[in-house]
SEZANU-292757 format. One record per residue: x, y, z of N, C-alpha, C in turn. Coordinates in Angstrom, 2 decimals. Example, Ala and Ser with C-alpha at 12.3 -4.5 7.8 and 13.67 -1.06 7.14 Angstrom:
REM residues 2
PT       n_u       n_v       n_w      ca_u      ca_v      ca_w       c_u       c_v       c_w
PT     13.19     -5.69      7.80     12.30     -4.50      7.80     13.20     -3.30      7.80
PT     12.85     -2.25      7.08     13.67     -1.06      7.14     12.90      0.03      7.87
//
This chain:
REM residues 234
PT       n_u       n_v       n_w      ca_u      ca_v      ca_w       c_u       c_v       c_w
PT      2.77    -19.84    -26.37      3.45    -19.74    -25.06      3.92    -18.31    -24.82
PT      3.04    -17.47    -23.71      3.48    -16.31    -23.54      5.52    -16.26    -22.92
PT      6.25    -15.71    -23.66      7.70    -15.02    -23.52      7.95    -14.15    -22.68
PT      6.91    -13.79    -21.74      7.41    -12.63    -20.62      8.49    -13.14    -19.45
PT      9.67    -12.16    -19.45     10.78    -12.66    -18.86     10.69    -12.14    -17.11
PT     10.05    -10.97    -17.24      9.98    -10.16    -15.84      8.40     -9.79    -14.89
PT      7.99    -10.39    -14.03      7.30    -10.00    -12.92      8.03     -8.34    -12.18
PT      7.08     -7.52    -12.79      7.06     -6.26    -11.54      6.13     -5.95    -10.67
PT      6.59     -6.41     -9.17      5.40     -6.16     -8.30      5.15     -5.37     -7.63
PT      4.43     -4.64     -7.53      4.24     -3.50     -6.68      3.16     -3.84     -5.81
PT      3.44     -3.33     -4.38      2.60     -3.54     -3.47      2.08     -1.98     -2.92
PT      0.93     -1.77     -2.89     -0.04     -0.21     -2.28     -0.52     -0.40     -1.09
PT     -1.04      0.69     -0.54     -1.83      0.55      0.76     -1.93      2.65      0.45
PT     -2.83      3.00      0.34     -3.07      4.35     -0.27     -1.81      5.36     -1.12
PT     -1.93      4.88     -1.84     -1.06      5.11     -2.83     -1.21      6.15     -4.23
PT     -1.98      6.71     -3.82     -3.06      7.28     -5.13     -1.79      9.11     -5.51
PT     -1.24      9.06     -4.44     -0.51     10.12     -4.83      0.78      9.79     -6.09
PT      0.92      8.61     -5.76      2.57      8.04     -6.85      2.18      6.65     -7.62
PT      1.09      6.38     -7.55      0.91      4.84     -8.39      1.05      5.43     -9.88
PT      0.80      5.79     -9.97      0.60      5.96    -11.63      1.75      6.82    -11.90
PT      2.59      7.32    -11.60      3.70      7.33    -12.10      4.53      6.43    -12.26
PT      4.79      5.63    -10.91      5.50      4.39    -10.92      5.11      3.49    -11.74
PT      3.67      3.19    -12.65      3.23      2.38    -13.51      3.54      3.03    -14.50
PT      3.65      4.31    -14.90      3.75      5.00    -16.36      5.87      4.67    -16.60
PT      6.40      4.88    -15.30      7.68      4.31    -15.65      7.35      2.73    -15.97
PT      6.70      2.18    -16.15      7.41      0.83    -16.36      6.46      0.56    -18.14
PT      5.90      1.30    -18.38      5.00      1.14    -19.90      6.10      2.20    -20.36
PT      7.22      2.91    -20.02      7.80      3.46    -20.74      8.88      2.49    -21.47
PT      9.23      1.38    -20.51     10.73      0.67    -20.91      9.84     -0.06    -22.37
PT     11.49      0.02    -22.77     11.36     -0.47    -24.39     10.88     -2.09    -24.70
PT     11.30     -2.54    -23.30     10.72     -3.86    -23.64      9.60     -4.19    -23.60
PT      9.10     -5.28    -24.02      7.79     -6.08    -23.51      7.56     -6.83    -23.55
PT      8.87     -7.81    -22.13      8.92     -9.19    -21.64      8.84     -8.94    -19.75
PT      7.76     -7.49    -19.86      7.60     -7.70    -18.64      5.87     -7.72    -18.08
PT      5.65     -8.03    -16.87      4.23     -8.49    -16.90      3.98     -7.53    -15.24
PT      2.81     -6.82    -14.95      2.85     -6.00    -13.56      1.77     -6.95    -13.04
PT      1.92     -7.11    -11.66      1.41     -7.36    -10.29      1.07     -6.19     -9.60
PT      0.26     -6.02     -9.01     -0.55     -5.06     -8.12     -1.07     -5.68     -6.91
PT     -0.74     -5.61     -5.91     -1.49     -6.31     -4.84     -1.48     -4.99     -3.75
PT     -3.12     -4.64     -3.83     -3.06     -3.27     -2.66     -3.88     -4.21     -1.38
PT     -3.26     -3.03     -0.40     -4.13     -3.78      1.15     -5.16     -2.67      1.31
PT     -6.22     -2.78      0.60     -7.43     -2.23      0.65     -7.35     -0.92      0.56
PT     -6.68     -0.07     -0.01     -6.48      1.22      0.15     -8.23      2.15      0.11
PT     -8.11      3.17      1.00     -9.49      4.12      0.59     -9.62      5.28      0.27
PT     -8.35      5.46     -0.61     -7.78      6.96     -0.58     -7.82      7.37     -2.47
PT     -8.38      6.25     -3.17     -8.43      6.04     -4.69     -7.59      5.38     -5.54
PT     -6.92      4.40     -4.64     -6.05      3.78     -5.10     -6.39      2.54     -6.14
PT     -7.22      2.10     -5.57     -8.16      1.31     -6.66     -8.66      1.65     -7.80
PT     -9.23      2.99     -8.01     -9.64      3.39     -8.81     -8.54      3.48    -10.17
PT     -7.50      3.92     -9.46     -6.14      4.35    -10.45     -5.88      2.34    -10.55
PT     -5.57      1.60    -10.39     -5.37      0.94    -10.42     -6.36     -0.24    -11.57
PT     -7.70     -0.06    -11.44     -8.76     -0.22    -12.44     -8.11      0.69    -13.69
PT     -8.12      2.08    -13.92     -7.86      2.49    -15.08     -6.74      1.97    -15.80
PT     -5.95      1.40    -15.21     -4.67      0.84    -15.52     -4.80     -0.85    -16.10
PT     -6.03     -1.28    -15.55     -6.47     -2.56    -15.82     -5.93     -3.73    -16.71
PT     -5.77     -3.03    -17.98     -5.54     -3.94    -19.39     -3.81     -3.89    -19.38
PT     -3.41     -2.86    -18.66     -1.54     -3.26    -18.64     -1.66     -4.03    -17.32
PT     -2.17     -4.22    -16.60     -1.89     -4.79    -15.28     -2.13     -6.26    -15.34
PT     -1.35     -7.02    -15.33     -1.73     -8.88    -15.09     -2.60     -9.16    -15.01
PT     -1.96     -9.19    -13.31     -2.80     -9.25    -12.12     -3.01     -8.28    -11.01
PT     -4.35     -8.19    -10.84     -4.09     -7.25     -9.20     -5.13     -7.48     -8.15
PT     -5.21     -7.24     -7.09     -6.56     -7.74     -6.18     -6.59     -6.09     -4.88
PT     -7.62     -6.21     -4.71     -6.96     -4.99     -3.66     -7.89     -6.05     -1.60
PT     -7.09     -6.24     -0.72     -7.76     -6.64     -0.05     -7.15     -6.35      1.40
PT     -7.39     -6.74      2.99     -6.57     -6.42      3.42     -5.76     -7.41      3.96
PT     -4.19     -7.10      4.26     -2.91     -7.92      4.81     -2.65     -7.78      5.88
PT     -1.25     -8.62      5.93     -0.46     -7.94      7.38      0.33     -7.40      6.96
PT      0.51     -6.59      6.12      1.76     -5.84      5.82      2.50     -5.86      4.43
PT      3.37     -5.36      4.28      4.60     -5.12      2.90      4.91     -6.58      2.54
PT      5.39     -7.81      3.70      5.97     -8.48      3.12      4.89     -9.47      3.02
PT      3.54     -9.60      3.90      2.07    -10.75      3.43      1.73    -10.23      1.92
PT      1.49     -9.03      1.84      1.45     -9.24      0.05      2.46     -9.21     -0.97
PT      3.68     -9.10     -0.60      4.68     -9.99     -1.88      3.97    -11.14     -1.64
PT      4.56    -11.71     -0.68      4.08    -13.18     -0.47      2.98    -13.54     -1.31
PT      1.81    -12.60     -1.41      0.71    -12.93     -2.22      0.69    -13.29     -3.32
PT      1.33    -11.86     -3.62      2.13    -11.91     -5.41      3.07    -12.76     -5.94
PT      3.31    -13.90     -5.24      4.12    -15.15     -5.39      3.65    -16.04     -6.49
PT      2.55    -16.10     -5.33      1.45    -17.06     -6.24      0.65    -16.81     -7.92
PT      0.61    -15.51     -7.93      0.40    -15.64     -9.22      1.53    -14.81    -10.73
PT      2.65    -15.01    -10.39      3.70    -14.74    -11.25      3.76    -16.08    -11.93
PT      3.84    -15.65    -13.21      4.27    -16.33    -14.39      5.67    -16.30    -15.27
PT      6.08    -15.32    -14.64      7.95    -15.47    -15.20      9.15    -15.70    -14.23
PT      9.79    -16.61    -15.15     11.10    -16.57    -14.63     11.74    -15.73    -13.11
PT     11.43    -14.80    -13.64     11.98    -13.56    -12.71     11.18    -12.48    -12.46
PT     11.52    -12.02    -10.93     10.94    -11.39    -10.16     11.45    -10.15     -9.81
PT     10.55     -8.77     -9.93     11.47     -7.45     -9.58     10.09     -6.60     -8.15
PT     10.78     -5.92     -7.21      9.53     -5.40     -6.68     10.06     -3.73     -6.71
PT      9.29     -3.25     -6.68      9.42     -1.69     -6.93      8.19     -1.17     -5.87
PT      8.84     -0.03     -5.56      7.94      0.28     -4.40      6.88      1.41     -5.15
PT      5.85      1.46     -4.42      4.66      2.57     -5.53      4.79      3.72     -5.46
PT      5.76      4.16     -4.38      6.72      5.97     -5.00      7.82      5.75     -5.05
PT      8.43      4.94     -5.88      9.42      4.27     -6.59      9.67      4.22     -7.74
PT     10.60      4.69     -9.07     10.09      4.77    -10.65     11.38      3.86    -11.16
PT     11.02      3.09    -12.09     11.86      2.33    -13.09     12.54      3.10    -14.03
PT     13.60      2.94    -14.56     14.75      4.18    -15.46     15.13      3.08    -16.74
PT     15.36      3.51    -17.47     15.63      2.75    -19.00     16.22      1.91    -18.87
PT     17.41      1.90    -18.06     18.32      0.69    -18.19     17.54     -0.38    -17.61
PT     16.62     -0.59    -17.02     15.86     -1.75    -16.61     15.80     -3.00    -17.98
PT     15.32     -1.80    -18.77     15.53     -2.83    -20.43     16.66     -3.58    -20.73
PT     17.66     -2.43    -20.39     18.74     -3.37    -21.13     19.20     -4.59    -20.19
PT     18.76     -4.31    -19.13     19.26     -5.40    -17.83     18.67     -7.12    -18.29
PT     17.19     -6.39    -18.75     16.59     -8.09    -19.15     17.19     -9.36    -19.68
PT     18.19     -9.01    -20.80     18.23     -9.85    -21.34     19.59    -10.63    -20.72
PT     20.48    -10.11    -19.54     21.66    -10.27    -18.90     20.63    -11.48    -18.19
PT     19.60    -11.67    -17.82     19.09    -12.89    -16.51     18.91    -14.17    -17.12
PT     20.02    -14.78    -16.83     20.43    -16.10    -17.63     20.19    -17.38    -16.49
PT     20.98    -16.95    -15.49     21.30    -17.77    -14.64     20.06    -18.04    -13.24
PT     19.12    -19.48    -13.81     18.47    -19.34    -12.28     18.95    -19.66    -11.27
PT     20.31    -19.78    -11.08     20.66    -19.95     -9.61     21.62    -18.27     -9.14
PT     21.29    -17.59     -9.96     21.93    -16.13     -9.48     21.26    -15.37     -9.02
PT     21.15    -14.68     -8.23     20.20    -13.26     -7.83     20.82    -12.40     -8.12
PT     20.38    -11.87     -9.20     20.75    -10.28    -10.06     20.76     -9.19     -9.08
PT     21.93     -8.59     -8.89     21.54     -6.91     -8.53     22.38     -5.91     -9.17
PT     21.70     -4.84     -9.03     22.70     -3.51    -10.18     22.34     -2.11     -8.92
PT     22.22     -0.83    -10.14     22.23     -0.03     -8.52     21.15      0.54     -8.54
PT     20.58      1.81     -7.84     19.31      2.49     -7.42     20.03      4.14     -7.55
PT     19.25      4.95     -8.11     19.87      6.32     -7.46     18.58      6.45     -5.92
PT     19.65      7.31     -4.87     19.08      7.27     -3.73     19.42      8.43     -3.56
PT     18.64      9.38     -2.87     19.14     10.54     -2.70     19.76     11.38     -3.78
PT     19.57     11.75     -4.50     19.93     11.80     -5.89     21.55     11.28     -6.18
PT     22.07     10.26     -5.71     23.36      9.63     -5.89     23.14      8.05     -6.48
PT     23.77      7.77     -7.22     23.77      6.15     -7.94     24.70      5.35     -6.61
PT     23.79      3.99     -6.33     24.24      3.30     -5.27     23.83      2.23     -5.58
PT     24.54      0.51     -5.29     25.53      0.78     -4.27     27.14     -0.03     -4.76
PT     26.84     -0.07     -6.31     27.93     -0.92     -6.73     28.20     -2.38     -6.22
PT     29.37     -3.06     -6.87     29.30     -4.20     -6.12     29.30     -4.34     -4.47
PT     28.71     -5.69     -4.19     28.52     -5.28     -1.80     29.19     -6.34     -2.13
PT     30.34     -6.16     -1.46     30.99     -7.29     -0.69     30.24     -8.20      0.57
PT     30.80     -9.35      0.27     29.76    -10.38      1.90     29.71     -9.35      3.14
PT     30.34     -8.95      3.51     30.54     -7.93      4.34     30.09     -6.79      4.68
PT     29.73     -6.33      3.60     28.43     -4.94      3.47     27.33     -5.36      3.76
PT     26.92     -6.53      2.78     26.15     -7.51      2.24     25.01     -7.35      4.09
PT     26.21     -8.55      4.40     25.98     -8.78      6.17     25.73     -7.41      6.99
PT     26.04     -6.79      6.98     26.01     -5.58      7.89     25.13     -4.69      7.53
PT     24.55     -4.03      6.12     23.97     -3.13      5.79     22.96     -3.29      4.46
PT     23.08     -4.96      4.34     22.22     -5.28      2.89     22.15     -4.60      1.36
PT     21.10     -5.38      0.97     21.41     -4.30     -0.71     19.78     -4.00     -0.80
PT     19.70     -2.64     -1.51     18.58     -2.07     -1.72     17.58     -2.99     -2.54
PT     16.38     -3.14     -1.55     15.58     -4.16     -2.73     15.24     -4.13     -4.10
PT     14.75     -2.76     -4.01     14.68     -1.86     -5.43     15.86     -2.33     -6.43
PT     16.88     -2.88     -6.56     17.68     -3.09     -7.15     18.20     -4.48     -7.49
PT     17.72     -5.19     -6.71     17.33     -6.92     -6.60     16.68     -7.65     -8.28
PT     17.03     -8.31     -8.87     16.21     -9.07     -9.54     16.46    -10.54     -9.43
PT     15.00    -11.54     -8.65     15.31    -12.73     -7.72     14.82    -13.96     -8.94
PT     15.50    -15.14     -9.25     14.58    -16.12    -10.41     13.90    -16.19     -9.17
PT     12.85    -16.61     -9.80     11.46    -17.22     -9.55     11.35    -18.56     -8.76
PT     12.59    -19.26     -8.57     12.90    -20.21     -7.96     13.06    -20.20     -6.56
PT     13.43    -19.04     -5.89     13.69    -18.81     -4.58     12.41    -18.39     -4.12
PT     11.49    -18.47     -4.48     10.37    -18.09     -4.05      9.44    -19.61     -4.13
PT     10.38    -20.42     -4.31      9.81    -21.22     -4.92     10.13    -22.02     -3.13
PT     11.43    -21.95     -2.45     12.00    -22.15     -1.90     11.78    -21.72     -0.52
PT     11.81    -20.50     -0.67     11.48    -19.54      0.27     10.52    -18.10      0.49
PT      9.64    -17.94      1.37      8.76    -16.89      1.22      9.47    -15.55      2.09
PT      8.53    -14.74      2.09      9.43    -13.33      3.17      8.87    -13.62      4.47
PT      9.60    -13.66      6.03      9.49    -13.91      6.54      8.43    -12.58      7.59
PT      7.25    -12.56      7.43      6.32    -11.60      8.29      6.03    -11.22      9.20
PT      7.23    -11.48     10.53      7.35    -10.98     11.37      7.80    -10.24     11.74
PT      9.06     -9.81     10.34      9.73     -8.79     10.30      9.27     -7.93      9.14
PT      8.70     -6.65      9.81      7.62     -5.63      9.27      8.15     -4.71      8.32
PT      9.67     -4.10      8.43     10.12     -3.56      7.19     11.56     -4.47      6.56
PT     12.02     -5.59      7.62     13.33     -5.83      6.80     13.70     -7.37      6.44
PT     12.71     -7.91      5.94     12.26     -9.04      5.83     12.87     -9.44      4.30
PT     13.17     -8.31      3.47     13.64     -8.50      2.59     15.33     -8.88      2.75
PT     15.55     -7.84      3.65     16.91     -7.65      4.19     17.13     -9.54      4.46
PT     16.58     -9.91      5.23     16.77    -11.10      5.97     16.71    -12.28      5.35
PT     15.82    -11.81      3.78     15.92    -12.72      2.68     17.02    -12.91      1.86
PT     17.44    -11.79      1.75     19.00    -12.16      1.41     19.46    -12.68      1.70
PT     19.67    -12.59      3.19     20.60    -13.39      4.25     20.55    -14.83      4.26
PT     19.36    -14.95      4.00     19.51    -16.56      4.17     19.71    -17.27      2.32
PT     19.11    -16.33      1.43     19.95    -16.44      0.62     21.54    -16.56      0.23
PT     21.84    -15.81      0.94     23.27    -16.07      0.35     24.10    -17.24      1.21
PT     23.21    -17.76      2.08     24.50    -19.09      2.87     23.36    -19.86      2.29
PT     22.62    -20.05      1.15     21.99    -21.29      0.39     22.91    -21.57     -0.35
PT     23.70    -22.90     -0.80     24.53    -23.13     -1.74     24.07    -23.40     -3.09
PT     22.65    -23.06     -3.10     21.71    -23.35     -4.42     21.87    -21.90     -5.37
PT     22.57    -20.53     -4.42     22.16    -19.62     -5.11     23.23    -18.71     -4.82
PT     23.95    -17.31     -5.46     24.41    -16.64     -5.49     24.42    -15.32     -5.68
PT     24.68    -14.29     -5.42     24.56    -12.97     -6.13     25.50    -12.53     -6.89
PT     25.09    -11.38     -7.66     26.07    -11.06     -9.28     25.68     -9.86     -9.61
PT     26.50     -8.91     -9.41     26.05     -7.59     -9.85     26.18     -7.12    -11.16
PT     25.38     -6.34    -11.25     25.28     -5.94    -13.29     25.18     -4.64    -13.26
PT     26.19     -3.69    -13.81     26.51     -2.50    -13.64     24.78     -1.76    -14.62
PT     23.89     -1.50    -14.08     22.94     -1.02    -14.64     22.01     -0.03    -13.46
PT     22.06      1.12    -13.79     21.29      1.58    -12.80     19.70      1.81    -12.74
PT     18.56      0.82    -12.56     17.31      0.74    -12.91     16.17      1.16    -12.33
PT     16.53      1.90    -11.06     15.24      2.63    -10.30     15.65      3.58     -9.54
PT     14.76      4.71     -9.40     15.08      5.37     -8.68     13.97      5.36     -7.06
PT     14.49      5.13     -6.06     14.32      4.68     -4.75     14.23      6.20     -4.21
PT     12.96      5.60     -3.55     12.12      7.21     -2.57     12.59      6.77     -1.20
PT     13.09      7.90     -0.68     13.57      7.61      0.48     12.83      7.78      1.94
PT     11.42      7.76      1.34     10.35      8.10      2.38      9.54      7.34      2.67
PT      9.90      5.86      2.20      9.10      5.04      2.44      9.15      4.39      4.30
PT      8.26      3.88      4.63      8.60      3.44      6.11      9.83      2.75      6.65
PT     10.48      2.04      5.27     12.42      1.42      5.75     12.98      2.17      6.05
PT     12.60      3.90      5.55     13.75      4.86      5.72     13.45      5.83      7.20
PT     12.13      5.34      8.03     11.86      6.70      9.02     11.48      5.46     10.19
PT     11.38      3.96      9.75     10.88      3.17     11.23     12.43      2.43     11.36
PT     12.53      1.62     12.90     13.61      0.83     12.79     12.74     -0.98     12.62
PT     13.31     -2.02     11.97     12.24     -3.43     12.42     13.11     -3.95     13.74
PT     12.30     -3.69     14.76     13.29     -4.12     15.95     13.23     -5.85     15.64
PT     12.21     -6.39     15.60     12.41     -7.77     15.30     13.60     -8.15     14.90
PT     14.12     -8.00     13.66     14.80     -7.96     12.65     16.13     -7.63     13.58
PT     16.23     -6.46     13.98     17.65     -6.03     15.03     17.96     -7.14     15.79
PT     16.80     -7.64     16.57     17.00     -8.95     17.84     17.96     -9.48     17.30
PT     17.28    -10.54     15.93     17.77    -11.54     15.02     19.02    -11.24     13.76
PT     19.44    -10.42     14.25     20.80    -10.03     12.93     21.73    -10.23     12.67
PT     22.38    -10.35     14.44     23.43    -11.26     14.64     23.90    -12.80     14.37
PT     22.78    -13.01     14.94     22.20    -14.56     14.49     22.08    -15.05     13.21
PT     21.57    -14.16     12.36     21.56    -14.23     11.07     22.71    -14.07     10.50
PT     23.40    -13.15     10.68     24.58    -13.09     10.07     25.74    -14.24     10.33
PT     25.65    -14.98     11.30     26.66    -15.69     12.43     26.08    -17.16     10.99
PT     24.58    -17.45     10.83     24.23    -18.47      9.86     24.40    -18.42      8.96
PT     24.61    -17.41      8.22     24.36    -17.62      6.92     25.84    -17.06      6.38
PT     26.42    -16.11      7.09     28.06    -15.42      6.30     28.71    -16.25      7.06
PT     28.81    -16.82      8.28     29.72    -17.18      8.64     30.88    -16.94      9.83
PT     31.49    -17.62     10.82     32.18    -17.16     11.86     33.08    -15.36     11.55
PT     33.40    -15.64     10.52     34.61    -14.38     10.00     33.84    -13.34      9.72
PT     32.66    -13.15      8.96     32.10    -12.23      8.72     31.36    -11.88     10.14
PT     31.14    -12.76     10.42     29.90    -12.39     11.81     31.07    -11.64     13.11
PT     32.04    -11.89     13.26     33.64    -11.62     14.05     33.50    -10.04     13.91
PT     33.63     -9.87     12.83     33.97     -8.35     12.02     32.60     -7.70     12.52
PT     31.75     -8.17     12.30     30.37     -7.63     12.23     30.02     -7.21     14.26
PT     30.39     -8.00     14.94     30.09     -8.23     16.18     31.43     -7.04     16.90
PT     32.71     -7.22     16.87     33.24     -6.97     17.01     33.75     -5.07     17.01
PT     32.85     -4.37     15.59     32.69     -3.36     15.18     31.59     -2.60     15.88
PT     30.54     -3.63     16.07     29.55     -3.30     16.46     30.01     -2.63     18.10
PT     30.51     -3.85     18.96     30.86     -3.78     20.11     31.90     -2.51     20.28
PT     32.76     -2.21     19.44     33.67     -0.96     19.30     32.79      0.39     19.10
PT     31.73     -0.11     18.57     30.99      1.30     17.85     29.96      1.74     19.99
PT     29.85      0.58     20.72     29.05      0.66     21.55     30.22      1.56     22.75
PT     31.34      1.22     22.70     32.49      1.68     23.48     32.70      3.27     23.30
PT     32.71      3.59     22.37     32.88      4.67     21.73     31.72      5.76     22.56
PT     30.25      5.75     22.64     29.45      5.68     23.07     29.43      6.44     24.27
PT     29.95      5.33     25.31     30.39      5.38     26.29     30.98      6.98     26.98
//
């Protein structure tokens, strides 16, 4: 019975400039209870190629084309074999403490998070419901059991913040919780498309989201700030 505790998935779409670093961080960590996913959307820039040489550390991988960031997690659903789930972006690198984090994932009804350096600063410590609601937690820093996927997929209409929105409805599930673990395990590129597009979808629906899943009080604060921040404006 293979013992691998961690799924790392990485998703490409021409990637040939940072894949293989982001894979050489994760054959660096000391452990090896973790297993990589690769799911590219057809890249034609040699991304495949790097991705073949990598072959015998890699699970699984397919290269084909999607609708996007969150149709191939979704993909990579289906063929994870552990417990737990981490996604790392492919100019994105894993940092040592990732190791020591492993053996803290006890609980499948918890969703693990710790921090990211961003900008060269360590972020974001514990998020209160309130941050949580208003400004989310870096995915890069997420580790989800395998159960919520079991539950729930990423919703693909929303093109960069679908993760964001997975939280959300995560956390008003009474099946599941979040728990932060002081470990700082990736370092997060700030150039990926979350950081230069807005998901207007996602904007429509935020309020709404927040109003379901945190609750009248949080959603009050949230609406209320918002509406102050629009006055201001003015």
């Amino acid at each position: 019975m293979d013992n691998r505790q961690v799924t790392v998935v990485i998703v490409t779409y021409n990637a040939a400039d940072t894949l293989q670093q982001c894979l050489d961080s994760i054959y660096l960590q000391q452990s090896t209870l973790i297993d990589i996913i690769v799911i590219d959307g057809y890249s034609t820039d040699g991304t495949q190629n790097i991705i073949a040489d990598n072959n015998e550390q890699i699970f699984f991988w397919i290269s084909e084309a999607d609708q996007g960031i969150y149709d191939a997690m979704n993909k990579a659903i289906n063929h994870i074999r552990t417990p737990w789930v981490f996604f790392l972006g492919a100019d994105d690198t894993l940092l040592s403490e990732f190791s020591g984090l492993i053996p803290e994932l006890q609980d499948p009804s918890k969703i693990y998070y710790a921090n990211v350096i961003y900008k060269n600063a360590i972020h974001s410590g514990l998020v209160s419901p309130y941050y949580q609601a208003k400004s989310g937690i870096f995915h890069q820093s997420i580790l989800y059991p395998l159960v919520v996927f079991k539950k729930y997929k990423y919703n693909i209409k929303y093109k960069i913040a679908a993760d964001y929105a997975l939280n959300m409805v995560c956390y008003g599930d009474k099946d599941f919780s979040f728990q932060y673990l002081n470990y700082t395990i990736a370092k997060y590129n700030d150039t990926g498309i979350s950081s230069v597009e807005v998901d207007n979808a996602f904007e429509k629906d935020k309020s709404k989201l927040i109003f379901t899943n945190f609750g009248l009080k949080i959603w009050s604060r949230y609406f209320f700030r918002r509406l102050k921040a629009r006055f201001k404006k003015l």
